[in-house]
C-alpha positions as CSV (number, residue, x, y, z in Angstrom):
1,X,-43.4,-41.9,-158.6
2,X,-46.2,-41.9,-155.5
3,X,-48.8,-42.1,-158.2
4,X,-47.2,-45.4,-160.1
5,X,-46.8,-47.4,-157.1
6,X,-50.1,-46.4,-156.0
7,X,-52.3,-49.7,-156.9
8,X,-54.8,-49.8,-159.4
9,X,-58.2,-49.6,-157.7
10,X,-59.4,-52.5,-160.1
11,X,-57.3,-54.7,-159.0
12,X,-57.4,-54.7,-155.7
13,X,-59.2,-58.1,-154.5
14,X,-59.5,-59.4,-157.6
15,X,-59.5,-62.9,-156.4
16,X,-63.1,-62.1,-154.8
17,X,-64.2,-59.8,-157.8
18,X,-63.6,-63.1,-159.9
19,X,-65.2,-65.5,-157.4
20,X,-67.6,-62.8,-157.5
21,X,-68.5,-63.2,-161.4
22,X,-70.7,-66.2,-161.8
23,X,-72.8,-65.0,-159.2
24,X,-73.0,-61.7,-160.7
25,X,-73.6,-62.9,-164.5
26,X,-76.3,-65.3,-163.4
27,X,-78.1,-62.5,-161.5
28,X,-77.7,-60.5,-164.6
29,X,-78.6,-63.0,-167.1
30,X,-81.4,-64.5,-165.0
31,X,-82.8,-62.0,-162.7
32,X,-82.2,-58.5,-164.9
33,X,-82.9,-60.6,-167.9
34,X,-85.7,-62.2,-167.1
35,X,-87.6,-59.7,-165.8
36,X,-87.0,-57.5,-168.6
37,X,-88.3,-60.6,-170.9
38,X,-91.6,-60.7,-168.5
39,X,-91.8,-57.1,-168.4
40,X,-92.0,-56.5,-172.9
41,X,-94.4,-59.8,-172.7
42,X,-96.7,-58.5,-170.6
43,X,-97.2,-55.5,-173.8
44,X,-97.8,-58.7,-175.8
45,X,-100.9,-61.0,-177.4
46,X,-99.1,-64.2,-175.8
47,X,-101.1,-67.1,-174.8
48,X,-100.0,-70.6,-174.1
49,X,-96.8,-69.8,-176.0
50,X,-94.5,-66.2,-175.9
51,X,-95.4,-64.3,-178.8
52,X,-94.1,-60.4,-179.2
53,X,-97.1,-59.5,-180.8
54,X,-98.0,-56.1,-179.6
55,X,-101.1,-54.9,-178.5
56,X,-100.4,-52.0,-176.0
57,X,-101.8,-52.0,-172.4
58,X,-104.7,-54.3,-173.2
59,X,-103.3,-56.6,-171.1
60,X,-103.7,-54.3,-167.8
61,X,-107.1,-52.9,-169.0
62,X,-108.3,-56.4,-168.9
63,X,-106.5,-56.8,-165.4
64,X,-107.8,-54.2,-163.9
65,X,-110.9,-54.9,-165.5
66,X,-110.9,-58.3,-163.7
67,X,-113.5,-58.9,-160.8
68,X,-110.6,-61.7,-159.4
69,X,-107.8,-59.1,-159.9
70,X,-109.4,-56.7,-157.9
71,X,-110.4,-58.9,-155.1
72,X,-107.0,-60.2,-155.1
73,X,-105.7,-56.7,-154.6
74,X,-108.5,-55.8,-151.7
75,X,-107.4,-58.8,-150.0
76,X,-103.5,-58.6,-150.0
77,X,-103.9,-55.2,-148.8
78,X,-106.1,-56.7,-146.1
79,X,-103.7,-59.0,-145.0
80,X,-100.1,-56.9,-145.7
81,X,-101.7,-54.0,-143.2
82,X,-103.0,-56.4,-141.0
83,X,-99.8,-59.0,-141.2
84,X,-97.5,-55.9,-140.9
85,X,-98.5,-54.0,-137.7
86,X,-99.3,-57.5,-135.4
87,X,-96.4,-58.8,-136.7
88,X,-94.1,-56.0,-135.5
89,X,-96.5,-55.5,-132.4
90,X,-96.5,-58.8,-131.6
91,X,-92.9,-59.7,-132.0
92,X,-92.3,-56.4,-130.5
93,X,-93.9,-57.5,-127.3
94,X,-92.7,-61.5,-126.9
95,X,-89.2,-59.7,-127.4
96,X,-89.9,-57.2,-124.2
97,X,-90.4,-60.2,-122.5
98,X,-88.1,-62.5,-123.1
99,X,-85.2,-59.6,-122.5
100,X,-86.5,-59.7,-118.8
101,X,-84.1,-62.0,-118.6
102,X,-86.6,-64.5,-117.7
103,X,-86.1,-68.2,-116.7
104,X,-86.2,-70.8,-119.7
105,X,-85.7,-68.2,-122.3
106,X,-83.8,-70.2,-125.0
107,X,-87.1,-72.7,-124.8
108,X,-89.3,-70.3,-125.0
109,X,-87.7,-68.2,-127.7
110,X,-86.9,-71.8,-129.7
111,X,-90.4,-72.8,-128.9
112,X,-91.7,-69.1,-130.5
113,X,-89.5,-69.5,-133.8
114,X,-90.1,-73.5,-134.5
115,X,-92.9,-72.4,-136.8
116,X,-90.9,-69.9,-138.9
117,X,-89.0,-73.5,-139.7
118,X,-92.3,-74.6,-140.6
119,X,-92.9,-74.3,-144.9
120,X,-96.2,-72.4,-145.9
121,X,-97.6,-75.2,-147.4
122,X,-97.3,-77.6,-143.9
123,X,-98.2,-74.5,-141.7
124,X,-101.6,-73.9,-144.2
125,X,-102.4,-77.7,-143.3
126,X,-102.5,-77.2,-139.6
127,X,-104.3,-74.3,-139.3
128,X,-106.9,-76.1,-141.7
129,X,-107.4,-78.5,-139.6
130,X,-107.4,-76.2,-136.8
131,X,-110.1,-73.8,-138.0
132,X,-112.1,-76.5,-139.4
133,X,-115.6,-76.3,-137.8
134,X,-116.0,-80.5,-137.6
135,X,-112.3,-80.7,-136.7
136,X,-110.5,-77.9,-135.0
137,X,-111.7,-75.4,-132.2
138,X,-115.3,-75.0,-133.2
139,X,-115.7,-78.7,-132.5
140,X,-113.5,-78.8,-129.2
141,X,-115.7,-75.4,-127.7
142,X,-119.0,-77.2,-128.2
143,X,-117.6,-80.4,-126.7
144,X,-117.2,-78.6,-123.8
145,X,-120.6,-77.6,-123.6
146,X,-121.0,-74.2,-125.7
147,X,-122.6,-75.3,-129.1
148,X,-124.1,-72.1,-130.4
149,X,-120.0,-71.5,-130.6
150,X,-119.2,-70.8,-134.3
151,X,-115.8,-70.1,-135.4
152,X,-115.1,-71.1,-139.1
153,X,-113.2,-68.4,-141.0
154,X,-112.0,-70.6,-143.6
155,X,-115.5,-71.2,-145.0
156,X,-117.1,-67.6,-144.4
157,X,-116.3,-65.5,-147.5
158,X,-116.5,-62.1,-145.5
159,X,-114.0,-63.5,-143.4
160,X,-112.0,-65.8,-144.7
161,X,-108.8,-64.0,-145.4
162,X,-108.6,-63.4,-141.8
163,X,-108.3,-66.8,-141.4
164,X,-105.3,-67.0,-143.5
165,X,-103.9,-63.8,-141.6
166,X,-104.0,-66.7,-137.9
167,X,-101.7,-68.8,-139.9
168,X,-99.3,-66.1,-141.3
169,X,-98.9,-64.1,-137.9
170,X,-98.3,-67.4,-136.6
171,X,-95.3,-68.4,-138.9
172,X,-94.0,-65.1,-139.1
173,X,-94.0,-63.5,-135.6
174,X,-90.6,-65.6,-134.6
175,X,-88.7,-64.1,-137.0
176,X,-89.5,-60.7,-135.8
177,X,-89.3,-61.6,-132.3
178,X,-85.7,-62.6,-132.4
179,X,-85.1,-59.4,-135.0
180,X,-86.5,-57.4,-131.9
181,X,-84.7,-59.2,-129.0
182,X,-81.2,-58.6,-130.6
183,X,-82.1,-55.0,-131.3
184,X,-83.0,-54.7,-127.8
185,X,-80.0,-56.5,-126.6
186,X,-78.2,-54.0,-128.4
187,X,-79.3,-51.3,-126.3
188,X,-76.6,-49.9,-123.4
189,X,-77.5,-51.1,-120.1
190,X,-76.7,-47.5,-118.7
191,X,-80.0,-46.0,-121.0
192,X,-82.1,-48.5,-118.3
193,X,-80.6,-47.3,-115.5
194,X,-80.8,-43.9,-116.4
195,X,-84.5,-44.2,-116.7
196,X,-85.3,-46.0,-113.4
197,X,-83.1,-43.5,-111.7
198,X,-85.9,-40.7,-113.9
199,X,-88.3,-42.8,-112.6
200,X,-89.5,-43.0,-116.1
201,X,-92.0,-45.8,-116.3
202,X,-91.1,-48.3,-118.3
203,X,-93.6,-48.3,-121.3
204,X,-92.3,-44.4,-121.8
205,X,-88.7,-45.8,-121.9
206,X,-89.7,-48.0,-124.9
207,X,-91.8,-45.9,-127.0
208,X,-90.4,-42.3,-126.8
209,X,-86.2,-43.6,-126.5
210,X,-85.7,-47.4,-127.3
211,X,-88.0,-47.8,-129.9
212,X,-86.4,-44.8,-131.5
213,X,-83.3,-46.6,-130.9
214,X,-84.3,-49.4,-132.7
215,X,-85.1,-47.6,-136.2
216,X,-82.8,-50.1,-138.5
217,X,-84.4,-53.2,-136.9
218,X,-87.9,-52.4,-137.7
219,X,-86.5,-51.1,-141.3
220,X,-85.3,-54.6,-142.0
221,X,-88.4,-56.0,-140.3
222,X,-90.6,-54.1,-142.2
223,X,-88.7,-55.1,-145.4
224,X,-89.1,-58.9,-144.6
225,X,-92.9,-58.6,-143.9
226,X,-93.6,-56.7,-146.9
227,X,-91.5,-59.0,-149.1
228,X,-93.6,-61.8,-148.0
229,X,-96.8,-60.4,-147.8
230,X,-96.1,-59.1,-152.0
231,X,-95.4,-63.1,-152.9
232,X,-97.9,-64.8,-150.6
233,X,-99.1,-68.0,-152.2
234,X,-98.3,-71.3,-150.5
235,X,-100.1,-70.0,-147.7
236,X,-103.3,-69.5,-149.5
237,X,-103.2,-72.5,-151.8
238,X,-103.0,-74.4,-148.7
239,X,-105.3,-73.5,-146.7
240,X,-108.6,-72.5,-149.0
241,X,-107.2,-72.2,-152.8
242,X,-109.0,-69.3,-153.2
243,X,-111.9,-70.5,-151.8
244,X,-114.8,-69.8,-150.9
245,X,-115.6,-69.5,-154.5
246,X,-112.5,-66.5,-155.2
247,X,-112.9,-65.6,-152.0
248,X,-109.4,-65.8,-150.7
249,X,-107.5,-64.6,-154.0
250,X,-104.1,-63.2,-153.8
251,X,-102.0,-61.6,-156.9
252,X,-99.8,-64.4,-156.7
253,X,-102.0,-67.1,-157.0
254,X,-103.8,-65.1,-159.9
255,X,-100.1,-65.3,-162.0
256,X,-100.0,-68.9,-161.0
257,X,-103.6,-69.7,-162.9
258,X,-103.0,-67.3,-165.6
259,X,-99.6,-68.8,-166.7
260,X,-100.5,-72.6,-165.8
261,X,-104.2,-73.0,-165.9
262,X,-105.5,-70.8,-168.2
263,X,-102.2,-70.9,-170.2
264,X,-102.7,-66.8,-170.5
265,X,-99.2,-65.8,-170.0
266,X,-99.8,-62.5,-171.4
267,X,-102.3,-62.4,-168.3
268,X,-99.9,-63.8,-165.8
269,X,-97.0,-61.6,-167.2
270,X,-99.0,-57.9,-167.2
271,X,-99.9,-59.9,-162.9
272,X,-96.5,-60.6,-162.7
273,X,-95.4,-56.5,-163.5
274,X,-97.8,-55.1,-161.1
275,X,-96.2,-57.5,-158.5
276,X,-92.8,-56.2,-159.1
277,X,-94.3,-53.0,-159.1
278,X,-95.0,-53.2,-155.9
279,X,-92.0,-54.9,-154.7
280,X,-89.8,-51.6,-156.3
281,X,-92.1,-49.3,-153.9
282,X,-90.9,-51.5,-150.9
283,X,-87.1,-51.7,-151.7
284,X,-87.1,-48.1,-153.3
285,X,-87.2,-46.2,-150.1
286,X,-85.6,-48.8,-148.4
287,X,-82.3,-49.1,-150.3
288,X,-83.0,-44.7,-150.0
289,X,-83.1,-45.3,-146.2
290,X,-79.8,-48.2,-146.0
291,X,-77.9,-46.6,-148.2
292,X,-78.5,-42.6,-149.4
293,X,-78.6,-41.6,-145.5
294,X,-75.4,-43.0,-144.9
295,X,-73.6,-41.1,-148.1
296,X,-75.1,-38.1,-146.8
297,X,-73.8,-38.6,-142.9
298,X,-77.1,-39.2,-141.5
């Protein structure tokens, strides 16, 4: 008798599993579907039209094969290292100091985040004209009166994707900032009174016991740098297009030119499954992380 009245687990909230339903059934359909579709076509002969003529992996020989391929790779690991620890650094410290519970905070912490409003495409612009030798600070030093100055990343191919990192960091630190601040926020008062009372200096309180405190912030951070580090494009596009010469290539930009340009979408697709590769060894350990530790009661 218990056991009949007990409700049927599939049922329960079933107005939200059916509200639930188109969102689920486009992700299948589009997402899932899609991907798989990109996935067998990278396997495939296709060129400016999809064509499941198989020919193996000679798609990804002639990838890897590719002297703009590889450059691409060199220099999104270049910038996703680089992007990744001054990013969390960075935001890291603006968010120390803003939870000093300093004067003008909320200006200074909307000031921070305005450019994370910004798109990629209007952030490349400015820092184009702002690291353009004729234009930006290279021009505005030597007015001053220093004109063996030279600062022009932008068009210095050993350099240059540094140049794009300025404009990145500069987007993206915001974010973490306020990712930081409410982590730090989140930590009991009592833990910083316990340590001045220690008379634990203050840059031991954060590295050995807050920072540890802090580990599901700079999961999620880490997850949202990465993510955008994997797809970076507008960025690049904007600010050099590659250039100088292939210079400033990145793997998303490569898919782009494959696909459109050089209407190679067997190319773009065999790009396009490396890419997701490496998205799956991002959200792979992290789903592990967000979700197996808390089944086992970690």
């Amino acid at each position: 008798m218990a056991q009949s009245m007990r409700p049927n687990t599939l049922l329960r909230n079933l107005n939200a599993k059916i509200a639930a339903m188109p969102m689920i059934i486009t992700v299948l359909v589009i997402f899932v579907g899609c991907t798989i579709w990109t996935v067998v076509h990278s396997f495939t002969k296709s060129r400016m039209l999809p064509k499941l003529e198989f020919i193996g992996f000679d798609q990804y020989e002639r990838l890897w094969g590719t002297s703009r391929w590889l450059i691409s790779i060199e220099n999104l690991f270049i910038y996703g290292i680089c992007s990744l620890v001054l990013s969390l650094v960075i935001g890291f410290v603006l968010a120390a100091l803003l939870d000093q519970k300093i004067r003008f905070e909320n200006t200074l912490r909307s000031i921070i985040l305005f450019p994370f409003a910004l798109s990629f495409v209007v952030t490349g612009l400015i820092w184009q004209w702002i690291l353009n030798p004729d234009l930006g600070i290279q021009s505005v030093v030597r007015d001053l009166g220093w004109t063996s100055f030279a600062f022009d990343p932008l068009y210095n191919p050993d350099i240059v994707i540094y140049g794009v990192l300025i404009a990145g960091i500069w987007q993206g630190s915001g974010l973490i900032m306020v990712l930081m601040l409410a982590g730090l926020r989140g930590i009991d008062e009592d833990i910083w009174n316990a340590s001045r009372i220690d008379g634990i200096p203050k840059w031991k309180t954060y590295l050995f016991i807050v920072i540890p405190m802090m580990k599901p912030v700079f999961v999620t951070a880490i997850v949202l740098i990465t993510s955008g580090i994997v797809k970076v494009y507008d960025l690049i596009v904007a600010q050099t297009n590659g250039g100088p010469g292939i210079a400033s290539e990145v793997p998303a930009k490569y898919v782009m030119d494959s696909m459109f340009l050089k209407q190679n979408l067997g190319q773009g697709f065999a790009a396009s499954t490396m890419m997701l590769l490496c998205v799956l060894i991002i959200l792979i350990p992290y789903a592990y992380l967000e979700f197996g530790g808390k089944r086992n009661g970690k």
